[in-house]
N, C-alpha and C positions, 0 to 999 in steps of 0.2 A: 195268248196275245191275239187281239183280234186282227183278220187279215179281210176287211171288210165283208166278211159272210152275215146275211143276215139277223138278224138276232130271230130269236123264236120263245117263247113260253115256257116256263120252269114252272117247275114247284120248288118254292124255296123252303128250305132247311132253316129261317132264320130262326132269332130267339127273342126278337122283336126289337124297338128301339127301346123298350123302357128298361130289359134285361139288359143290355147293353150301357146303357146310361147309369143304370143301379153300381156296374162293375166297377166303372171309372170312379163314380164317386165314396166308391168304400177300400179306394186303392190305398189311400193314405190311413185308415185304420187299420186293413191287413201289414202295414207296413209297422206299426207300430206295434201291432202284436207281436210281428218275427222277430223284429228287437228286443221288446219283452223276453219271450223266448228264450233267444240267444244269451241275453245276461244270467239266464235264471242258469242256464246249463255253464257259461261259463264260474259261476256261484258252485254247483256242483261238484267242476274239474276241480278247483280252489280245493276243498273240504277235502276233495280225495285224495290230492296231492298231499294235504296238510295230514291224512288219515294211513300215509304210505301207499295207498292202493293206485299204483300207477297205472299196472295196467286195464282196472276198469275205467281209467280216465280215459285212456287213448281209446279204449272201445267206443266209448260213451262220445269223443270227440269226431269219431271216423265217422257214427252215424248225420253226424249232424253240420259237420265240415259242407259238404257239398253245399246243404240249403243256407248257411251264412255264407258262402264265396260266390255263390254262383253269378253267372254276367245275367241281364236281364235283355231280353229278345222280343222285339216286336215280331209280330208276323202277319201281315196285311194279305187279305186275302183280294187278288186279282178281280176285277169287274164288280160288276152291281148287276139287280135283277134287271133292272130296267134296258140295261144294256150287257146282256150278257158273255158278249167275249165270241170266241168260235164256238161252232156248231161241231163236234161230231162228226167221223164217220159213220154212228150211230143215231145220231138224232139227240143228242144229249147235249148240255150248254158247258162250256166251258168253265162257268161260275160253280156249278155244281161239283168238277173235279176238280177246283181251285177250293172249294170251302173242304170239301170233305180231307184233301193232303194239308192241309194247312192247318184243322183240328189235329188230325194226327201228326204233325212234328210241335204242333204245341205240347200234344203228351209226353211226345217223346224228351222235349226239352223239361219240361216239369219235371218227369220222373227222375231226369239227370241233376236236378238240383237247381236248375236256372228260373227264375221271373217271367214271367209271358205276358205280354198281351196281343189281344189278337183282336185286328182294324179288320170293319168292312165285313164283321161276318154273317150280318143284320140284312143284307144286302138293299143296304139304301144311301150307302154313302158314296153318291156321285159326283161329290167335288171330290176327286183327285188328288187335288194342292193342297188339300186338307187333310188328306190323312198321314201323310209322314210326320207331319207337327207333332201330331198326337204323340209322337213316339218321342219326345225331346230329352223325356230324362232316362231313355234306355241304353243300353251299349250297341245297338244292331239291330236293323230293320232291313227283315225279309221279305219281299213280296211274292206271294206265289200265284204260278201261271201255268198254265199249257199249249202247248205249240200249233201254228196252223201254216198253211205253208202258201207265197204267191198264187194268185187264181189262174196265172196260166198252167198251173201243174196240178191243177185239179181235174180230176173224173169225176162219170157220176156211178152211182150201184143202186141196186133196190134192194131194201133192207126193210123187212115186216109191213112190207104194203108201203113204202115211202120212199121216194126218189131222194139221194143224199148224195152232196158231195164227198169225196174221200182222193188221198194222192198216198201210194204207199211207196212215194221215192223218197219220203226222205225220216228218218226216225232219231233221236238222242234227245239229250238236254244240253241245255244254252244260259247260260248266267251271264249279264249284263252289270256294269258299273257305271256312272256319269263323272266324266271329268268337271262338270259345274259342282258337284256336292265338293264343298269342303273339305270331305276326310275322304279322299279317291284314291291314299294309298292302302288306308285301314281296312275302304269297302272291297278293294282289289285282293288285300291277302284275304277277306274272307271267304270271298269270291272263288278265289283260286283253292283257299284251301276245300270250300265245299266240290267244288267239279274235283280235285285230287282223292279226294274223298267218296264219293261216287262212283269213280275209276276204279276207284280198287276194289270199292262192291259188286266189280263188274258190269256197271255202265256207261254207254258210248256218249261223248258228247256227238252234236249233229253241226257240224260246221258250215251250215249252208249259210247263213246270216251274213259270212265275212264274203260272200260273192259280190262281183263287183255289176251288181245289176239293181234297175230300179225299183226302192222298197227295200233293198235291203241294206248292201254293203254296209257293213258296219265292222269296222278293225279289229280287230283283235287286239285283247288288254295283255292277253295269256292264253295263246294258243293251246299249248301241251292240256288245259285244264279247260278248253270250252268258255273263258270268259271272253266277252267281247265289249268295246265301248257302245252307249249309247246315249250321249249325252245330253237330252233334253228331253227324255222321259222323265212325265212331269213327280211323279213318285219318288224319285230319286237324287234329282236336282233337287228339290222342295225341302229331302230332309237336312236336320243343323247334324246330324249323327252320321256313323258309317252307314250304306245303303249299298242293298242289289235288288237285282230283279231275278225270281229262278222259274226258266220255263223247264217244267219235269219231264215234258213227254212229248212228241208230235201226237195228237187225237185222232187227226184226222189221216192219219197212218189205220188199216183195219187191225193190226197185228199189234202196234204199240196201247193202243185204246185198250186192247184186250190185257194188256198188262199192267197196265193203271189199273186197273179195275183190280188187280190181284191183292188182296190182303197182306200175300207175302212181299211181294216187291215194292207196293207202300211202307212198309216196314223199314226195309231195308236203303229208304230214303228217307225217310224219318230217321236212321241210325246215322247214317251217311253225316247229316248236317246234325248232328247232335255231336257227332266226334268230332267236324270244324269247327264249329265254335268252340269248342273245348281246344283246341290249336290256336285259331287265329285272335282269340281273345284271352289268352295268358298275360 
């Protein structure tokens, strides 16, 4: 979440607009396939039932249960190049560890069995109010972020030849709901169920958000779980579905940047919210 730090120069990871555009518009063929699909294997249990062989039906049905049931999940990746979000204790953009955790819970949601799409990761969609729409016929829209904290709690350090801001007062994760969206209790238990779920992976929410200072205070939805209201971000507000906002990390912590960065501890946020939604969307 940008805390007005400059933006600065990426190299972006996009996959372009036309790759992007190509996806959306082959969304309803894939869709039609998995139905195909799924009738052809329900056709199968049929024969096998009718054949006595019960228990290769249930086999046959456990593989394939997941990808018929699964809910389908937006995951909108936080900022655009042009405006990239915070800087780093590093010198790195915030967009950048916004796309890259944002692929990775797409996987991790895939491999679980759920639908995905993933907004914004072209990094050119800078109308805002525009991209929770996108998400209209999904069950859940994520937006991922990472954390920066008031400029008066910033230092500076010199890091590889470069003068950089950094504040290592304050570290966790923070999830946000909007009381204007329409489904603010749905977005709440999902909310809550992701921060309960992160806890138990062993990490901390950061509760500086709910201080009562200016730029921040913002309530608490559900303390115990880190979520907080924020009700007129416009990503949230904008969508007709359940919606949160998830900031993953403070960056501009030296210590927490170094654990975004960890392949393992991405993981195990990527699992985190793969096992919420599998909760909050029963």
């Amino acid at each position: 979440m940008n805390r007005n730090t400059p933006p600065r120069p990426v190299l972006s990871e996009s996959k372009g607009r036309q790759g992007a555009k190509k996806s959306i518009d082959t969304k309803d063929t894939k869709d039609t396939i998995i139905i195909l699909v799924i009738l052809r294997v329900l056709c199968v249990l049929c024969v096998l039932c009718v054949l006595r062989v019960p228990a290769l039906a249930l086999a046959i049905l456990g593989i394939f249960a997941p990808a018929a049931f699964g809910a389908s999940i937006a995951i909108d990746v936080g900022h655009y190049l042009e405006k990239p979000g915070v800087i780093s204790a590093r010198g790195v953009t915030e967009f950048q560890y916004n796309l890259q955790l944002a692929r990775e819970i797409e996987t991790a949601l895939k491999h679980a069995g759920h639908r995905t799409l993933l907004i914004g990761d072209d990094g050119l969609s800078e109308n805002l109010a525009k991209r929770a729409p996108r998400a209209s016929a999904m069950d859940l829209f994520i937006s991922i972020h990472h954390d920066s904290v008031q400029p008066r709690f910033l230092a500076v350090w010199e890091h590889e030849g470069e003068t950089l801001n950094y504040s290592d007062k304050f570290a966790g994760f923070s999830l946000f709901v909007s009381r204007l969206n329409g489904h603010t209790d749905a977005s709440l238990r999902c909310a809550s169920a992701i921060g309960a779920a992160l806890q138990g992976a062993g990490f901390t929410a950061s509760r500086y958000h709910a201080d009562p200072i200016l730029g921040e205070n913002r309530p608490f939805a559900d303390e115990a779980n880190g979520v907080h209201y924020f009700d007129n971000l416009a990503v949230l507000k904008t969508a007709d579905i359940p919606a949160l906002l998830f900031e993953a990390g403070v960056i501009v912590n030296r210590d927490e940047e170094l654990r975004m960065r960890d392949p393992a501890v991405r993981n195990r946020i990527s699992q985190s919210v793969v096992k919420a939604v599998g909760n909050c969307l029963d």
